[in-house]
N, C-alpha and C positions, 0 to 999 in steps of 0.2 A: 875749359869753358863751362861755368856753371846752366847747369839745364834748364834754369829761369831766362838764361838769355840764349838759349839755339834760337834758331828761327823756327817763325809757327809752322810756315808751310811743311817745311824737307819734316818737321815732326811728325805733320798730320800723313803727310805720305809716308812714310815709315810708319806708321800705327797702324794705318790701312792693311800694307803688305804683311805687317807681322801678324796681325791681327788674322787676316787665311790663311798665311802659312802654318802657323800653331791653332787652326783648328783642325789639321788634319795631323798633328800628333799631339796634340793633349786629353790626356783621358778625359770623360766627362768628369769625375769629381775635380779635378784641375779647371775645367771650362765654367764650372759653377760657381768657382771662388770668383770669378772675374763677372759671371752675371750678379752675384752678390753686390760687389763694390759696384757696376752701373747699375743696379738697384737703387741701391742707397742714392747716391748721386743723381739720376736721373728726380728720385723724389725731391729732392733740396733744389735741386732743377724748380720742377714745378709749385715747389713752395716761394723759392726766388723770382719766378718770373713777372708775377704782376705787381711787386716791388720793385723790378727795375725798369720795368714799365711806365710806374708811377716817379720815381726818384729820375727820368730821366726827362719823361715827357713833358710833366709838370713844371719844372726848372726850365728845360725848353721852351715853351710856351711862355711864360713871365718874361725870361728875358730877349724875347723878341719884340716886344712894349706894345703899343695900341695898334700894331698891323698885323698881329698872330691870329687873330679872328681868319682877316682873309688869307693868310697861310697859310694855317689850317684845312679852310676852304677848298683852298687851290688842289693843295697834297693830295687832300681824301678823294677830291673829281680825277686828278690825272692818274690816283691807283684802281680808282675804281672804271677807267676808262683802257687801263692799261690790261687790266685783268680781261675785260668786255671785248676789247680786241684780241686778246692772245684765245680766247675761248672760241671766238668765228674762225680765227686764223688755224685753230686746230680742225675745228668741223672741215672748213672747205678742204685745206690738205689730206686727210682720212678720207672723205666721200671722192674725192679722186683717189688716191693711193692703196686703198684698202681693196679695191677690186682686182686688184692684179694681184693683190700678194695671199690673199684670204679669199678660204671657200665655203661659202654658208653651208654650218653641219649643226642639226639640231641636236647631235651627241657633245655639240661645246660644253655645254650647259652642266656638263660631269664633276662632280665636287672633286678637288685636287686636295688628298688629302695623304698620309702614310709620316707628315715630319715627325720629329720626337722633340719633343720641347725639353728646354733646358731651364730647370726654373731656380732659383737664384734659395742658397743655405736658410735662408732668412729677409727678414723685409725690416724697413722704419716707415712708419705712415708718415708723411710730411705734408698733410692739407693745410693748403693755401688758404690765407685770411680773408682773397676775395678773387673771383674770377678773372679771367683776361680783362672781358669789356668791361666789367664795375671799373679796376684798375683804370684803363683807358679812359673811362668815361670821367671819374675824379679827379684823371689827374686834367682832362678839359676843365672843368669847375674848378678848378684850383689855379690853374694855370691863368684862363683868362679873368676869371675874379680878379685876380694879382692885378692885371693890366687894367682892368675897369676902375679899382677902388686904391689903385696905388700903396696896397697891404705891404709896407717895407719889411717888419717883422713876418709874417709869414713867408713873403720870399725868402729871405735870411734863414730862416727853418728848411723852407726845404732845398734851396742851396746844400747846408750842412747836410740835409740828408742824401743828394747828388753824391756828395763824397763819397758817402758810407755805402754808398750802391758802388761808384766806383774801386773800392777798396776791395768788396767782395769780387767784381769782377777782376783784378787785374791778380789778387791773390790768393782767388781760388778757381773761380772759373776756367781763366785762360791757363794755369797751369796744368790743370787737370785733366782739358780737354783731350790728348794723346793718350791718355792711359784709357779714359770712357770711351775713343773712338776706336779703341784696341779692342775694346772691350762687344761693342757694337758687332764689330768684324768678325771677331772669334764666334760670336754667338750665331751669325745667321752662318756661318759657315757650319760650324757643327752640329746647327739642327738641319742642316740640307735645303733647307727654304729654297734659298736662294738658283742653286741648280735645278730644282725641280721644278719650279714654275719658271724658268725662262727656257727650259727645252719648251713647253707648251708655248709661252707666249713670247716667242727672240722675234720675231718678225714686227710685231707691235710695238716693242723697244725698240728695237733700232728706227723706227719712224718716230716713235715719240722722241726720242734721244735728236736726229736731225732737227725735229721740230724746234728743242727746246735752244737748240744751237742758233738757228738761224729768227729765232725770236730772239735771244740775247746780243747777236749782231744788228739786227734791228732798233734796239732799244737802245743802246749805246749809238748807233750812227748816229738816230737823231738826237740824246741827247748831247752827243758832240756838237751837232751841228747849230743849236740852241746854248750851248754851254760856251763854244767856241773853244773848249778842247779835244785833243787829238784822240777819236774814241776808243782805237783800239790800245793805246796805252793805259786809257782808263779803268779797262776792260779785264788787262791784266794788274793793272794793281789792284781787283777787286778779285781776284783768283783766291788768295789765302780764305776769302767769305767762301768762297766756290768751293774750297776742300773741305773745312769747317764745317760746312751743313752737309756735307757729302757725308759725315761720320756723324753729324749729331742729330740730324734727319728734322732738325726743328729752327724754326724761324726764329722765335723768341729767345733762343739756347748759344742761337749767334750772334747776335746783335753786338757785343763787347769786340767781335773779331769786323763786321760789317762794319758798324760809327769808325774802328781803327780805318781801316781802306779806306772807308769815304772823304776824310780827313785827307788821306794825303793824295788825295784825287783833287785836291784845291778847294775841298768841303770846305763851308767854314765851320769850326767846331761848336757853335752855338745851335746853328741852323741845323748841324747833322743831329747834333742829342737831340734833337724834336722829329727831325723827320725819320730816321731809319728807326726807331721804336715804333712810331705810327706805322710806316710800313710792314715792318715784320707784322702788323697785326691785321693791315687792311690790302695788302697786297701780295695777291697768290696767284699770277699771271701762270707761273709754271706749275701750280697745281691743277688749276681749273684746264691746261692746254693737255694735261694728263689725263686728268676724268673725266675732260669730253671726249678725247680720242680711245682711252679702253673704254667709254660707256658705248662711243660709235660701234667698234669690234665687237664689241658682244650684242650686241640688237643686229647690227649686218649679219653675223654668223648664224643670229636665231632668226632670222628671217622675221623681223618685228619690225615695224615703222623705225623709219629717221629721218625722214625728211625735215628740210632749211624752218619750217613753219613750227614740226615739234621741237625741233632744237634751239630754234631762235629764243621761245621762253623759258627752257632750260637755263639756256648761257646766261638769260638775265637773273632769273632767280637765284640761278649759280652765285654767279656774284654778288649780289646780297645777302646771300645765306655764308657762305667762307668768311664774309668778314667778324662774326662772331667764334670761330673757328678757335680752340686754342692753338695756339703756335709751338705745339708741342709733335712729335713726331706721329702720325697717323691721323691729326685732328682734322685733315679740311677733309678726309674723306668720309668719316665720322659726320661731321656735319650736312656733308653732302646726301648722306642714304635717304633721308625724308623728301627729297626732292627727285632723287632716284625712283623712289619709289611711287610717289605719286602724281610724277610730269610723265616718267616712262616707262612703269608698269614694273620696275623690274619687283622680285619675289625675292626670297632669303637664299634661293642658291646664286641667285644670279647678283645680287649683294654680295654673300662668300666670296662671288670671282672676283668682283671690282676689290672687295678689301686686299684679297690676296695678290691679285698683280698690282694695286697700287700700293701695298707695302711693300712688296717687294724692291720698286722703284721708290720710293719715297724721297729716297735721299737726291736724286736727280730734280725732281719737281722743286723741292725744298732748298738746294740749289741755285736753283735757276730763279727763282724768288727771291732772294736775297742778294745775290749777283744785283737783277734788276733793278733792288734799291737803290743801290750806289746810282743808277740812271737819271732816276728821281730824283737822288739826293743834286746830280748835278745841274737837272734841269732845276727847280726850285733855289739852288744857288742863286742862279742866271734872274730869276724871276723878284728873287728877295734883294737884289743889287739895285734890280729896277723899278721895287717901290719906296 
């Protein structure tokens, strides 16, 4: 069997497991050859993403003809409403569940520090020609331009360039993703990260981890229930998206594996190239259910305000602020610290924690965000039938 056709998933889990297993016998100069190659890669990552951003959503939008306006519309309200809910849905759960399991100790607040980083032989700069949202926002002007002034020759252009985005994905992206996702693996494993902040914070993952479960059942019943298919088969056909981001930690990184699932979830493929690009960029349900629940635990433990009234503006601001967010692995918390800081006071150590247990988990939130598209993808299906 040629290795361009195993299946994605058994790949992605088998990179996973090898990927720990040989970090606890590969020398570090061996562990560094492989941050080297996801160096590189990671940067052509971010040099690619607001091209296939633009090469998808752009296309998308044209040829949805004069109803892409309010598709559009629709999309960006129910990610932005979907995020708005999963962010209450995390406060109310934590402000119950956090008192039994956590005991306010003003010694939290202690920098978690001792790993050894492992930094990669060499680098290639690979800066991007234009940001997530420029990308996003051109390819809207391009997109509906198209549908207003009936441009055949510009569709046609960027059609052809659909392809060329296509091509990179199918003949580099997706082949490569098992070896960058090994690569991922090896590395938080032999710098110890990973074991070291979840002795300190297992109690907070395993609530955020139920949370992000029983918000993705959630989001699939009802988009079952609107879509009128069966959700939990949907649920699992969008699994392969759910490993995927588990090892690439990035929305925007998975998208060529998310558009595949959504498609055969009854997606139609036109409607999916516009919507799961949008969402990878505007929808962070399982991020935002993240960083409200460790922002909750660390204000409960330092005995700091969190009452329903400071966090109600949070959650909103929240969500306005993520959706400029790049969709790269660490970015909606990055995004988030200004709002951290000046909704809830927190300071640079209490930043360091939230970066550090939210990278930690990154790859679960960034998961469960992508998963969720396929949600959306099915509900706006259901929605594009019926205008």
């Amino acid at each position: 069997m040629k290795l361009t056709k195993f299946p994605l998933l058994p790949a992605i889990i088998i990179a996973v497991i090898l990927g720990i297993l040989a970090s606890f016998v590969f020398p570090d100069s061996l562990s560094r050859v492989f941050v080297t190659i996801n160096s590189i890669f990671g940067n052509f990552l971010g040099f690619v993403i607001p091209l296939i951003i633009l090469g998808l959503v752009a296309p998308g939008i044209a040829e949805l003809g004069h109803g892409a306006g309010k598709l559009l519309a629709i999309t960006a309200g129910i990610a932005y409403l979907s995020t708005i809910i999963s962010g209450f849905f995390s406060y109310f759960s934590c402000s119950f569940s956090f008192p039994y399991i956590l005991t306010p100790d003003g010694s939290f607040g202690a920098s978690v520090d001792g790993a050894i980083k492992l930094t990669p032989y060499f680098t290639i700069d690979m800066p991007p020609i234009m940001g997530v949202t420029t990308a996003l926002i051109i390819a809207f002007v391009i997109g509906l331009g198209i549908c207003a002034v009936g441009a055949t020759h510009l569709k046609n252009a960027i059609l052809e360039f659909r392809e060329l985005i296509n091509i990179i994905i199918q003949k580099i992206i997706i082949p490569f993703l098992p070896l960058y996702i090994f690569g991922i693996f090896l590395q938080i494993g032999a710098e110890g990260q990973a074991a070291m902040i979840l002795k300190v914070f297992i109690k907070v993952i395993a609530v955020i981890f139920v949370l992000h479960v029983l918000l993705l059942l959630f989001q699939f019943s009802l988009a079952g229930i609107i879509s009128k298919k069966n959700p939990f088969k949907a649920l699992v056909t969008m699994m392969p998206a759910y490993m995927t981001a588990l090892g690439t930690q990035s929305s925007a990184a998975t998208i060529p594996v998310t558009l595949e699932q959504s498609i055969k979830c009854g997606v139609n493929p036109k409607l999916a190239g516009f919507v799961i690009p949008l969402c990878a960029t505007i929808h962070l349900a399982g991020s935002i259910l993240k960083i409200v629940a460790c922002a909750y635990a660390i204000t409960y433990m330092m005995g700091m305000p969190s009452g329903i009234d400071l966090y109600s503006g949070f959650i909103f601001m929240l969500g306005i602020t993520m959706v400029a967010a790049p969709g790269v692995p660490g970015g909606a918390i990055m995004a988030a610290l200004g709002v951290l800081s000046s909704m809830l006071g927190f300071d640079d150590n209490m930043q360091g924690l939230m970066i550090a247990l939210y990278i930690t988990m990154d790859c679960f939130g960034t998961a469960c965000n992508v998963t969720g598209d396929g949600a959306i993808a099915l509900i706006m299906n259901r929605i594009h039938k019926q205008c």
